[in-house]
C-alpha positions as CSV (number, residue, x, y, z in Angstrom):
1,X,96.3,108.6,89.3
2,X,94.3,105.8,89.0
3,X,96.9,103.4,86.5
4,X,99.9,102.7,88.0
5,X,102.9,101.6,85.5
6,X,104.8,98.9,87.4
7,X,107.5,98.8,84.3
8,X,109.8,99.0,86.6
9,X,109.5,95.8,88.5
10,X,108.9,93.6,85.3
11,X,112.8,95.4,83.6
12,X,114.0,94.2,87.2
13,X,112.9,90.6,87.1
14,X,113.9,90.3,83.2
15,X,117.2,92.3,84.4
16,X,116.8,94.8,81.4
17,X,118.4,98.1,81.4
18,X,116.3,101.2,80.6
19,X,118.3,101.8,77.3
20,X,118.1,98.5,76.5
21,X,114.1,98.4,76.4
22,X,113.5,101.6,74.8
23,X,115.9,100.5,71.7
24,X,114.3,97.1,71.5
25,X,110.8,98.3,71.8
26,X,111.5,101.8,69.7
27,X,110.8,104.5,71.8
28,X,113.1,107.4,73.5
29,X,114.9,106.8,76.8
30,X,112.7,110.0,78.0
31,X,109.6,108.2,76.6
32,X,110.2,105.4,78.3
33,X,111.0,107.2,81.7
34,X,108.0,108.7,82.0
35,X,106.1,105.5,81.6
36,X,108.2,104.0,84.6
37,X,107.9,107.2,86.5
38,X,103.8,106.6,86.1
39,X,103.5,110.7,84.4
40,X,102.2,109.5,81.6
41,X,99.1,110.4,80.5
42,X,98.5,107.2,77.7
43,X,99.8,104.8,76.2
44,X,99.5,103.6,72.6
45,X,99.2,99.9,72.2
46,X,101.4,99.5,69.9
47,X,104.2,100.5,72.6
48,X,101.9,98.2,74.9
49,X,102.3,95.2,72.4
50,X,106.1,96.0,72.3
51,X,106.3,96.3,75.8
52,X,105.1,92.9,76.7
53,X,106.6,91.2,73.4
54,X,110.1,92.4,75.0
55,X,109.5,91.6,78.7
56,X,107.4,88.5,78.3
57,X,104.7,89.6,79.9
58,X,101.1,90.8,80.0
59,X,99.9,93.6,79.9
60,X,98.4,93.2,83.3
61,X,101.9,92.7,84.7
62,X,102.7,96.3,83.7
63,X,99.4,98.3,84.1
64,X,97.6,98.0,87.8
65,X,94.1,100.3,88.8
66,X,94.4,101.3,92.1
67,X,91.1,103.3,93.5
68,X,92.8,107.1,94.0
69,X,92.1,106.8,98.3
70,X,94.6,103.5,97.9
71,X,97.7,105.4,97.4
């Protein structure tokens, strides 16, 4: 895949919990785990919004393109 989540490494440095995030930003704990675990197929950007609003981040930070011969 081409877009790599890295939601995982921004709930690290802001030292948030995966229940935690998924409460504050309103989606499932299974929602949310397949973001971090990069099978998600799209993402709405609302979530997006939510996402960064409750990290304190970018959208940038989260979502990375890789070329699909760099993984």
């Amino acid at each position: 895949m081409a877009i790599i989540v890295n939601l995982d490494v921004m709930m690290a440095k802001r030292k948030i919990s995966s229940g935690e995030l998924a409460e504050a930003v309103g989606i499932t704990p299974a929602n949310l785990s397949i973001l971090k675990n990069n099978k998600a197929k799209a993402i709405r950007f609302s979530t997006l919004c939510r996402l960064c609003e409750e990290l304190g981040c970018q959208p940038g930070d989260i979502l990375e393109y890789r070329k699909d011969d760099e993984e």
